[in-house]
C-alpha positions as a Markdown table, in Angstrom:
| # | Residue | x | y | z |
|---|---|---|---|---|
| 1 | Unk | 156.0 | 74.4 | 80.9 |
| 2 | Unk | 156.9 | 78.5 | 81.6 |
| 3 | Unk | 158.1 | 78.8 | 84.7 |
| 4 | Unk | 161.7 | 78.5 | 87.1 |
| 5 | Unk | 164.3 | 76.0 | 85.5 |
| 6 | Unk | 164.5 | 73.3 | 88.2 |
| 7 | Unk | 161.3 | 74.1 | 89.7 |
| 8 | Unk | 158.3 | 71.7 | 90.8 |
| 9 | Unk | 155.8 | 72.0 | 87.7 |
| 10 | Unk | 152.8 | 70.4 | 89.6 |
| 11 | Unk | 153.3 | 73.7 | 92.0 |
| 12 | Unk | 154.3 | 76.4 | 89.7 |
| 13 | Unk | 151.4 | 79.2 | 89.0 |
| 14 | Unk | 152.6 | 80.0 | 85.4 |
| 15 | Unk | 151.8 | 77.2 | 82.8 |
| 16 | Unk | 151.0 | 77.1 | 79.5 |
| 17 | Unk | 147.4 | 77.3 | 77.9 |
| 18 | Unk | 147.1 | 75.4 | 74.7 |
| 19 | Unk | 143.7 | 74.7 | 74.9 |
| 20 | Unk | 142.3 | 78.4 | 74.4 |
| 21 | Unk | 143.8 | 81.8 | 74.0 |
| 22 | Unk | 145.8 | 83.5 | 76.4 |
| 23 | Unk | 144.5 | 87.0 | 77.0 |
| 24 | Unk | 141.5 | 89.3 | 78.4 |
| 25 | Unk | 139.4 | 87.9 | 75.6 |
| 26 | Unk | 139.4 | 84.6 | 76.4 |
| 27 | Unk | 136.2 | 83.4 | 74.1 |
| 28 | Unk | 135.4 | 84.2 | 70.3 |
| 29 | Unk | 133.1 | 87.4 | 70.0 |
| 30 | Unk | 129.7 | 86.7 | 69.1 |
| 31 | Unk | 129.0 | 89.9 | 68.1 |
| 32 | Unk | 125.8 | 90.7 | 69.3 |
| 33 | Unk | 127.0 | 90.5 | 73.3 |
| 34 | Unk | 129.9 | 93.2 | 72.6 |
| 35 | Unk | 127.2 | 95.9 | 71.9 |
| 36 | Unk | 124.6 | 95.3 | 74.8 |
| 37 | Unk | 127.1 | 97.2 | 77.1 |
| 38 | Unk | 127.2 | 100.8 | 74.8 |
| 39 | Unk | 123.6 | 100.4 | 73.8 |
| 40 | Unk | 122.4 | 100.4 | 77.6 |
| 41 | Unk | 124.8 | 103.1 | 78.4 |
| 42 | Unk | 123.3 | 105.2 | 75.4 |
| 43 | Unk | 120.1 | 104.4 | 76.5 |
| 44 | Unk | 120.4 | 105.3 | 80.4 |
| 45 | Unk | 122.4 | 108.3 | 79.2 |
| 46 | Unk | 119.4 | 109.9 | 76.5 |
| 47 | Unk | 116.3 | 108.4 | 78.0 |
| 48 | Unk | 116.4 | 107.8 | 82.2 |
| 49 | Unk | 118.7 | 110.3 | 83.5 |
| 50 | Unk | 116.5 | 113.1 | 81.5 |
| 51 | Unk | 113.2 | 112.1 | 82.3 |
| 52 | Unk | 114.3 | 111.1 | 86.0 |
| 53 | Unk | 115.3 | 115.0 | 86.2 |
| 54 | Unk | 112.3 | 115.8 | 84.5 |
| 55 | Unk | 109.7 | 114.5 | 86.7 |
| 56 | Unk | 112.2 | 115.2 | 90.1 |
| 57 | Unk | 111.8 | 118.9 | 88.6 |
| 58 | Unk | 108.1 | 118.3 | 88.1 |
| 59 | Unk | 107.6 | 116.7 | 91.8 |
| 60 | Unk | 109.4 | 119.5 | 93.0 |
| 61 | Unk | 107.7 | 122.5 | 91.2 |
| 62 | Unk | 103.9 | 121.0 | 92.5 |
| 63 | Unk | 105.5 | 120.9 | 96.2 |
| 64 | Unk | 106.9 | 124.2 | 96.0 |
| 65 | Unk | 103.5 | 125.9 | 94.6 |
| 66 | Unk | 101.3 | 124.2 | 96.8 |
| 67 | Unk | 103.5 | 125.4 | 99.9 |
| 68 | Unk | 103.7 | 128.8 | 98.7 |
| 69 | Unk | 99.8 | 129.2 | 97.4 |
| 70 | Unk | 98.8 | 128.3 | 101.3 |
| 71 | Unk | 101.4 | 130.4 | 103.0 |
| 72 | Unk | 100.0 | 133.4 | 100.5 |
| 73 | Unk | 96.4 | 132.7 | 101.6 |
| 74 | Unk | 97.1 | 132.8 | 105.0 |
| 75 | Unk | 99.4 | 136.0 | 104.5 |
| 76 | Unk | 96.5 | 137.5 | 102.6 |
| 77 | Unk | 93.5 | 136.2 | 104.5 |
| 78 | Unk | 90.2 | 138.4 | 103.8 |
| 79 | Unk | 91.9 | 140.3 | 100.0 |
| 80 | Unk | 88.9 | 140.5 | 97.6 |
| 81 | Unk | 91.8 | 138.9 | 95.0 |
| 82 | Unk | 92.2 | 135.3 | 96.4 |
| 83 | Unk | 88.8 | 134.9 | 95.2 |
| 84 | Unk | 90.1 | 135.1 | 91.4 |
| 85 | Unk | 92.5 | 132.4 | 92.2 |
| 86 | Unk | 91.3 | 129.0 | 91.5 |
């Protein structure tokens, strides 16, 4: 027992583990659970953060052209050039 000479050892919070390791890594590594965490960051980091930006950009650029092909028809009503614009 670890603890305060003279103390109660059925209340005392520090006691000794003999049964597994004392630590943050309390369990063996397996090996193949220690790289799941890096391999989804790696993966978030060079596939879904670009092609979220990508197709945000992409939603945004349609939006933007549609607004501003309808405000420059209206602007432009009766020019013999809207009729080259498809």
């Amino acid at each position: 027992m670890i603890g305060i000479p003279g103390a109660d050892p059925e209340r005392s919070l520090v006691t000794e583990r003999r049964d597994r390791p004392v630590g943050w890594r309390s369990r063996p590594a397996s090996g193949d659970d220690d790289r799941m965490g890096p391999v989804l960051i790696v993966i978030v980091v060079v596939v879904a953060i670009p092609v979220g930006v990508l197709m945000s950009g992409a939603v945004a650029a349609g939006l933007l052209g549609f607004l501003v092909k309808d405000e420059v028809d209206r602007n432009h009503a009766g020019s013999e050039l809207l009729e080259t614009n498809v």
